[in-house]
C-alpha positions in Angstrom: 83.4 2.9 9.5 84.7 5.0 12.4 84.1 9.1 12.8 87.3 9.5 11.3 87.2 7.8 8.2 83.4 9.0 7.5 84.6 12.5 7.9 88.0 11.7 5.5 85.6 10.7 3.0 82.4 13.4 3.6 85.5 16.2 3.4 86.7 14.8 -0.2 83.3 14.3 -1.2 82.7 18.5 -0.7 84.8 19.0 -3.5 83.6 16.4 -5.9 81.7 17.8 -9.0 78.6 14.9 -10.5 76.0 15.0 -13.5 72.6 13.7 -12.6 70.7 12.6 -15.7 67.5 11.2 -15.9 63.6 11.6 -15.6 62.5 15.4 -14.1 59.4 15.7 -12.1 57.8 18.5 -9.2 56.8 16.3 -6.2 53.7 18.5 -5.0 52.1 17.7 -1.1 49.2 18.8 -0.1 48.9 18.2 3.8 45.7 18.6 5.8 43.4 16.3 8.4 40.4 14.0 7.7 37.5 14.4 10.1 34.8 13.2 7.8 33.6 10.8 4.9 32.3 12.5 2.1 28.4 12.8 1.6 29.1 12.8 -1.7 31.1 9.4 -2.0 32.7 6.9 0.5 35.6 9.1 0.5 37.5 11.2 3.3 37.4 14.9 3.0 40.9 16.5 3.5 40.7 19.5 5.4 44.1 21.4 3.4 46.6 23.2 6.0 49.6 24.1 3.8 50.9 22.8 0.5 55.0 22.3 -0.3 56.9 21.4 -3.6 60.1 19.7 -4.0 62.4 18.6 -7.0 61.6 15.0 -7.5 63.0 12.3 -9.6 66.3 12.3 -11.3 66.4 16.1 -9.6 65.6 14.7 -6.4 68.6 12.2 -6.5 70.3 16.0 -7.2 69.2 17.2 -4.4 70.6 14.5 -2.2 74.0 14.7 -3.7 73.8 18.8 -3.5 74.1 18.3 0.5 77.3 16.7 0.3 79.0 18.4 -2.5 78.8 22.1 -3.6 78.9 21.3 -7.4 76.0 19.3 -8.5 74.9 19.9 -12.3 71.2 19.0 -13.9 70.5 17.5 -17.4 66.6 16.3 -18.2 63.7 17.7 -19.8 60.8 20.1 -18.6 58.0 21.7 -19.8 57.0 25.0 -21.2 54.8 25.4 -18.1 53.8 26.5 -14.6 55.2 23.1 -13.3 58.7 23.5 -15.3 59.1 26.9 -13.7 58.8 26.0 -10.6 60.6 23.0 -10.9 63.8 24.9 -12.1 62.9 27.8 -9.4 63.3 24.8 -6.9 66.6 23.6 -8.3 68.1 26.9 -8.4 66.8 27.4 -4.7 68.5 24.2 -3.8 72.4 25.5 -5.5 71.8 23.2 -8.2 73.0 23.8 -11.9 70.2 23.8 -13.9 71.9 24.6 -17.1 71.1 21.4 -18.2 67.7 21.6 -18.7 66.3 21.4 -21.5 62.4 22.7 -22.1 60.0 21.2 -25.0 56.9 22.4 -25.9 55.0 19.4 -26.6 55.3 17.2 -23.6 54.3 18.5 -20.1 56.8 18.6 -16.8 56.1 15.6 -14.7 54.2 16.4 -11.7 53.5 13.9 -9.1 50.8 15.5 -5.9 50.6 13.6 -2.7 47.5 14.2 -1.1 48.7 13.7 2.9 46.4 13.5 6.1 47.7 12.6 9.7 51.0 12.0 8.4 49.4 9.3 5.8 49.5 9.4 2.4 45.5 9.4 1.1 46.5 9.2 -2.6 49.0 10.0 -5.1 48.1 11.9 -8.4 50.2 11.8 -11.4 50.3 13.9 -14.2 52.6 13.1 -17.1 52.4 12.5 -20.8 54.6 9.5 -22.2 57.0 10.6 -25.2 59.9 9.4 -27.0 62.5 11.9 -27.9 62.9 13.6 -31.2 65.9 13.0 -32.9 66.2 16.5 -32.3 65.5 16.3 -28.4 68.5 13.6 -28.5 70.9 15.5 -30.3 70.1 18.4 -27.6 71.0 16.4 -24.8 73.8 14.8 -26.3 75.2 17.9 -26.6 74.8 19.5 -23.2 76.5 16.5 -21.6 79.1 17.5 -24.1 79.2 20.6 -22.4 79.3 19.9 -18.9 81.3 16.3 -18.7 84.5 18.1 -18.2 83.7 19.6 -15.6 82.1 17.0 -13.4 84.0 14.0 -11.8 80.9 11.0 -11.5 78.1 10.9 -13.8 74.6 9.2 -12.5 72.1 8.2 -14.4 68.5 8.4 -13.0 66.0 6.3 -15.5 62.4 6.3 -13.8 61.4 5.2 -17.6 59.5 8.5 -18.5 61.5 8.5 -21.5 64.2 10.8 -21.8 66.7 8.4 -20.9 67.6 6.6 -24.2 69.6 4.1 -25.6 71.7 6.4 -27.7 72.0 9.1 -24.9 73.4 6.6 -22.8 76.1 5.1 -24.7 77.2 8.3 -25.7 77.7 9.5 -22.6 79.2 6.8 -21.0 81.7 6.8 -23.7 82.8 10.3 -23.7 82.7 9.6 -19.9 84.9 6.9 -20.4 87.1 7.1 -16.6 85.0 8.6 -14.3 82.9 7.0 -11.8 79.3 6.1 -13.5 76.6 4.9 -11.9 73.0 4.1 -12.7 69.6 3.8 -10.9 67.5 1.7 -13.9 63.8 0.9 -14.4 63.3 -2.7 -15.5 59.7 -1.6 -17.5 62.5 0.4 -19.4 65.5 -2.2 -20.6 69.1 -0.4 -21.7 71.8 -2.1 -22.2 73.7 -1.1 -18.8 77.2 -2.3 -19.5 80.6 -1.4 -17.6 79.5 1.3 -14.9 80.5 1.0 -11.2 77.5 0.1 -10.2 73.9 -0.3 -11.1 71.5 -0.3 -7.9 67.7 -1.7 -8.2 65.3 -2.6 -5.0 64.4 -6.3 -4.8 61.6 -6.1 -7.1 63.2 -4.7 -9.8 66.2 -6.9 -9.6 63.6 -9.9 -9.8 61.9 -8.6 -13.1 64.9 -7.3 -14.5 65.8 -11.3 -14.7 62.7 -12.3 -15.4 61.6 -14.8 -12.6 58.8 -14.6 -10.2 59.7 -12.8 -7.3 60.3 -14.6 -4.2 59.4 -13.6 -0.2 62.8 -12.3 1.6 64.4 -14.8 3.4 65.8 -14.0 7.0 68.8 -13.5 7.4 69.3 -12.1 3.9 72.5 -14.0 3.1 70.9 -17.4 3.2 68.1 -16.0 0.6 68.5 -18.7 -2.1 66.6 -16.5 -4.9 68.0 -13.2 -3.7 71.7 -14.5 -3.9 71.1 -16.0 -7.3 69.1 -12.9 -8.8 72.4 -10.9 -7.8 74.9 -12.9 -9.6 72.7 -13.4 -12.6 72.5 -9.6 -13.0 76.2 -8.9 -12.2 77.3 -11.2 -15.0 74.5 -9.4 -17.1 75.2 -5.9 -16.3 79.1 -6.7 -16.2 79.3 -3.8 -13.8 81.5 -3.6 -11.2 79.1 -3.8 -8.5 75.4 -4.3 -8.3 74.1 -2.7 -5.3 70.4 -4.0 -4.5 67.9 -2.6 -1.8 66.0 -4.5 0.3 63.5 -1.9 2.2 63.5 -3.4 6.5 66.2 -5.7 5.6 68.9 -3.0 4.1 70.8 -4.0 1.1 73.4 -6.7 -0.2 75.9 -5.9 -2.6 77.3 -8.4 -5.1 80.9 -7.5 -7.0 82.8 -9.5 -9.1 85.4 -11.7 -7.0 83.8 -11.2 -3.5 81.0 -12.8 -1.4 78.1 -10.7 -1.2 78.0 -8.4 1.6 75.0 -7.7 3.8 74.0 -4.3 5.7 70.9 -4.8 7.5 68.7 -1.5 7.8 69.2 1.5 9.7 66.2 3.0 9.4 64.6 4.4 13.4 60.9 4.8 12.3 60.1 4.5 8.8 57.1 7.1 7.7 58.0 7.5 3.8 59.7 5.4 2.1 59.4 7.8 -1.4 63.0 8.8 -2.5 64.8 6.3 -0.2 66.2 4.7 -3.4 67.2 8.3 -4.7 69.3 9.0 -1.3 70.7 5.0 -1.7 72.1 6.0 -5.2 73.2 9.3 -4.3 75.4 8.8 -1.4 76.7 5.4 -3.1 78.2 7.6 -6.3 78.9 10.1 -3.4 80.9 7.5 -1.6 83.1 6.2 -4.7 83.6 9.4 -6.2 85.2 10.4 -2.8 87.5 7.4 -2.6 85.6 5.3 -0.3 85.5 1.2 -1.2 82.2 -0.2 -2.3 81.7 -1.5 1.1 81.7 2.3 2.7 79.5 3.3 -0.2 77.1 0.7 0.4 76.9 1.6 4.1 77.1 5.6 3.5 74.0 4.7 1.4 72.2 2.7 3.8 72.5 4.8 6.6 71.2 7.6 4.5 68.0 5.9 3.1 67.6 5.1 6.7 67.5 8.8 7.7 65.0 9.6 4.3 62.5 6.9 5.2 61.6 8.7 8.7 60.7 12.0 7.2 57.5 12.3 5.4 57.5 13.6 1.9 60.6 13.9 -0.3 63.5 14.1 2.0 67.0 14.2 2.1 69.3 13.8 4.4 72.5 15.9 5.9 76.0 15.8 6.4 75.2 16.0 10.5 72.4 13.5 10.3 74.6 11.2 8.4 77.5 11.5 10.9 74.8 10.9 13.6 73.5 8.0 12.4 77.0 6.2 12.2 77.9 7.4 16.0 74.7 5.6 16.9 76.3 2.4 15.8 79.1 3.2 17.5 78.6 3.5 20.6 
């Protein structure tokens, strides 16, 4: 894709309105240096510098999209806590519409801390509380999609299976949606029946256990990877969506449609220092891409090139119009 076209399609994208739904959590990092083992325990001690928060999850995937397009709108739950205020403070900070959020009393925001020394990540704490959604909950959301599906032009469904994300939800949204670009990031510990949307985008992993085979090693280069290849078609014919975009971490990601060979783009990534949120950015710019009128080949490379940017920042990152534009200039030249 030359300068030209990428700009074509970055300028339409500006415009574009999208719904992110999906599973809501505060990414929290807490960054500081080791110098010694505990006496206490054969643990380092993390000397704390400075702590930052970012929207994470389906909100993250937000995020991404909000630094392309200047309309990006919110639906998920919170809690009635410290960790759902600051997670909407966040999201407002960040130009997104949060007026789909919808905060519960019994269950607890989502918040995930990463404890971070010498730019590696010591451990990861999560607190969260599973649930499944009250009839009334459901009703709720169903409701507020309502509300804001006319005015957005893509709708993307974020399922990180923390529950929100249901079976009714989904199929009511994707018919009163009926015509605009939908796509979906799914968890395979959490099967829906994914049916119809433009495309549906799992790492290798998940592709592998969403067919229910033993995974398999990659295979260089990735179009001669027997299982890979196989795994793709299996779940396009499953799915039935119109593409399946699947992520491959060093070795980029393949796309499988209907009709057409697969098509390979191997990685972009510089130096790779984080790979958290990389499939949120892949997701993101792929919606971004169709919703702007690029083909799914563009897409697929708009969201390579972007998870390559992500995965050399440390915590959750996203990535800019500029550093996008960079990246492809690299290629380029």
């Amino acid at each position: 894709m030359d300068s030209t076209r990428l700009q074509h399609i970055l300028t339409h994208a500006s415009q574009k309105k999208i719904l992110v739904l999906g599973d809501l959590m505060l990414d929290e990092f807490v960054w500081g240096n080791v110098m010694r083992i505990s006496p206490e325990a054969p643990v380092p001690v993390v000397e704390v510098q400075r702590e930052s928060s970012y929207p994470g999850g389906a909100a993250n995937v937000a995020r991404n999209l909000r630094q392309f397009c200047n309309e990006v709108h919110v639906l998920g739950r919170i809690g009635c806590d410290r960790a759902g205020e600051k997670l909407t403070s966040l999201m407002d900070a960040e130009g997104l519409q949060t007026d789909g959020l919808i905060a519960m009393e019994e269950t607890p925001t989502i918040v995930k801390t990463r404890i971070i020394a010498q730019q590696q990540q010591v451990v990861r704490v999560d607190r969260e509380k599973k649930f499944t959604p009250t009839s009334q909950l459901l009703q709720i959301a169903i409701d507020r999609a309502a509300e804001l599906l006319p005015l957005v032009d893509a709708i993307l469904f974020e399922d990180y299976g923390k529950g929100f994300l249901q079976q009714e939800i989904v199929d009511t949204i994707m018919k009163q949606g009926a015509g605009k670009i939908i796509t979906c990031d799914p968890h395979p510990q959490h099967p829906l029946a994914w049916r119809g949307l433009d495309v549906i985008k799992p790492n290798r992993t998940e592709a592998f256990a969403a067919v229910g085979i033993p995974w398999a090693p990659p295979v260089t280069p990735p179009l001669q990877d027997q299982p890979l290849l196989s795994v793709g078609e299996k779940l396009l014919q499953r799915w039935d969506s119109k593409a399946l975009l699947i992520t491959l971490g060093e070795q980029g990601m393949m796309l499988f449609r209907q009709g057409h060979p697969p098509y390979h783009t191997p990685t972009r990534a510089q130096e790779i220092y984080d790979v958290s949120g990389a499939g949120d950015t892949a997701i993101a710019l792929y919606t971004l891409g169709l919703v702007a009128g690029a083909t799914p080949e563009e897409a697929a490379e708009l969201a390579n090139h972007g998870s390559g940017i992500v995965v050399g920042k440390l915590g959750t990152a996203t990535c800019s119009p500029e550093e996008l534009t960079e990246s492809f200039l690299k290629i380029s030249e």
